[in-house]
C-alpha positions in Angstrom: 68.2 192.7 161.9 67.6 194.1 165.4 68.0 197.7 166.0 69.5 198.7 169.2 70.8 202.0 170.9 74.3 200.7 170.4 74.4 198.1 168.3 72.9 195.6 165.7 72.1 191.7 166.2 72.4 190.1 162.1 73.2 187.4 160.8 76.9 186.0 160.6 78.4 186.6 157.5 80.6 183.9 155.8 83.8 186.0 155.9 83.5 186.0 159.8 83.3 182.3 160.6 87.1 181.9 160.1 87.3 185.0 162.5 84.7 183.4 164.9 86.5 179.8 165.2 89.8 182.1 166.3 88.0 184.2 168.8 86.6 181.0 170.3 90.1 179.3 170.9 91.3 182.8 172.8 91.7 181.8 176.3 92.4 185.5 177.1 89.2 185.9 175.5 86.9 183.3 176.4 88.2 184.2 180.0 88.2 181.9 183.2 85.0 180.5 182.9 83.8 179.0 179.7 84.8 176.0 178.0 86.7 175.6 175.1 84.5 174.5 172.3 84.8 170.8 170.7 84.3 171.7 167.4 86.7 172.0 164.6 86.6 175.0 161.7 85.6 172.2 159.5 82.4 171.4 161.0 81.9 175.2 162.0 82.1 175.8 158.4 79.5 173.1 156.9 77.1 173.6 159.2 77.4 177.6 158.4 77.3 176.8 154.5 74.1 174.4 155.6 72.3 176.7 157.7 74.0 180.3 158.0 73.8 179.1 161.8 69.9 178.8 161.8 67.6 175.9 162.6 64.3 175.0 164.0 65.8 175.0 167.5 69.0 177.4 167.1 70.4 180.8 166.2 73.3 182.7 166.4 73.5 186.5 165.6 76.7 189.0 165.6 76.9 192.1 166.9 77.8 194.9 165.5 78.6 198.5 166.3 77.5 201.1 164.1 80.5 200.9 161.9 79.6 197.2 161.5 82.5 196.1 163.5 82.2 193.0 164.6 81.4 192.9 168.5 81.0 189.2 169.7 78.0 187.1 169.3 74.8 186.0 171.3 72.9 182.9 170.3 69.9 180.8 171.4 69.4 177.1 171.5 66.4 174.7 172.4 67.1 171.9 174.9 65.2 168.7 176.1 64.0 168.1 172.3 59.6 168.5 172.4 60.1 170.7 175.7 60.1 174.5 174.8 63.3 175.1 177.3 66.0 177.4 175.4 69.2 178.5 176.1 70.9 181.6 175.8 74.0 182.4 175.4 76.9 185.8 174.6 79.8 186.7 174.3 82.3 189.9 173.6 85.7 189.2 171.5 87.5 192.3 173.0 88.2 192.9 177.0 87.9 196.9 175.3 84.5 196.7 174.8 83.3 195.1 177.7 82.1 197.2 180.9 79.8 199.2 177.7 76.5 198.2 178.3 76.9 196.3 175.1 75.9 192.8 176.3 73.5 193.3 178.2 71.9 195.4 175.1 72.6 192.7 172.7 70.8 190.4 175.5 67.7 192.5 175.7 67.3 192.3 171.8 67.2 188.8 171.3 65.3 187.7 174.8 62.5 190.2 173.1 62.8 188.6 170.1 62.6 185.6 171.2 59.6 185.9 173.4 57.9 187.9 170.4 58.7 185.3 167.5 59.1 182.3 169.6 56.6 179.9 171.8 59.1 179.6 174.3 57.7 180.7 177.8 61.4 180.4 179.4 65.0 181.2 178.7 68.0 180.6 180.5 71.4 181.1 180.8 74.1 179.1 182.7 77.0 181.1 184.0 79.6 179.8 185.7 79.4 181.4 189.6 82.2 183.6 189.7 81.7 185.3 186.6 79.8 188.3 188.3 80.2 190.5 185.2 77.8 187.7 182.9 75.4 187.4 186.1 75.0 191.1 186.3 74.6 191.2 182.6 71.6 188.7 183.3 70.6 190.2 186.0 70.0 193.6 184.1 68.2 191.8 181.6 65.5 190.9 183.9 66.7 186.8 184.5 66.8 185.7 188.2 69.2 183.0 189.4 67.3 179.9 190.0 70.0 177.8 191.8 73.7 176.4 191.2 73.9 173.5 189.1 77.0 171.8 190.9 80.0 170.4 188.8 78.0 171.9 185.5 80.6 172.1 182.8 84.6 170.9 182.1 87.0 173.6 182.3 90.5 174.3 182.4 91.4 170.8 183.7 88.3 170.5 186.8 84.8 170.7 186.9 83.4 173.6 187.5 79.5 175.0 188.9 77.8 177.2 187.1 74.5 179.3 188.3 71.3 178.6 186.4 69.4 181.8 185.6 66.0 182.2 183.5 63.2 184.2 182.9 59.5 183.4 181.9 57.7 185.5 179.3 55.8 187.0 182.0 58.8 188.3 183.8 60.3 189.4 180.5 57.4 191.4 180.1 57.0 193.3 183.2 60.6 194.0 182.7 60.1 195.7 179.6 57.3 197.9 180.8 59.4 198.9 183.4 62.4 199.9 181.5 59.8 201.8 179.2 58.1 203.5 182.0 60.0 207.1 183.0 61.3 207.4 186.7 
């Protein structure tokens, strides 16, 4: 588990995959921006009975609150096979708890994690351009927008862009020093 101010990053429980699947079919939830996902309970289920949603080149923790409320979820994943590129990824299940501080918390816990466990040198994180709320998010976890990948992901009937941000280990870094270091 991961200790935070706010909240805990563990590991998903079986009780909340059922929970999971039905947050991720929320439109309300999911918001303007992000796809709906392709796959069905079933195959949500075996692969969480399989792997508890860890791999070589995957994770996916919940967040909790202190109650052990279930928050939302933020997740890694490896792309380009042999290349040490990863992706990461979050979301909140409840329009009540966003505007908290709580993502970008649960953000800063696993990029630390990450660059402390891992032999990753570089994360990112595509989010689609008009979602300022996930690019500030980003952008208070240290990540710098690289660019706009044009026409990036399917949504809501058209193709949509989405803005590429990442940050290197060394960046990571200097941001934690920084947020360690008193004004």
């Amino acid at each position: 588990m991961l200790i935070g101010d706010q909240i805990t990053l563990r590991p998903v429980r079986a009780e909340e995959v059922g929970p999971l699947y039905v947050s991720s079919l929320d439109l309300e939830n999911r918001g303007l921006w992000y796809p709906l996902p392709t796959t069905p309970l079933g195959k949500l289920e075996a692969d969480f009975a399989d792997s508890g949603f860890w791999t070589a080149g995957d994770g996916l923790f919940a967040i909790a609150d202190r109650s052990d409320r279930l928050l939302g979820i933020v997740g890694w994943e490896q792309l380009n096979g042999d290349v040490a590129d990863v992706e990461v990824s979050y979301r909140l299940f409840d329009q009540a708890d966003h505007g908290k501080g709580i993502v970008t918390e649960a953000l800063g816990l696993l990029v630390g994690w990450l660059f402390d466990t891992g032999h990753m040198n570089r994360l990112r994180a595509s989010i689609h351009v008009d979602n300022k709320a996930s690019r500030r998010v980003a952008e208070k976890s240290g990540f710098t927008c690289e660019g706009t990948s044009r026409a990036g992901w399917y949504n809501r009937g058209r193709w949509h862009d989405i803005a590429v941000y990442t940050i290197t280990r060394a960046e990571f870094e200097a941001h934690r020093l920084a947020a360690a270091t008193p004004a």
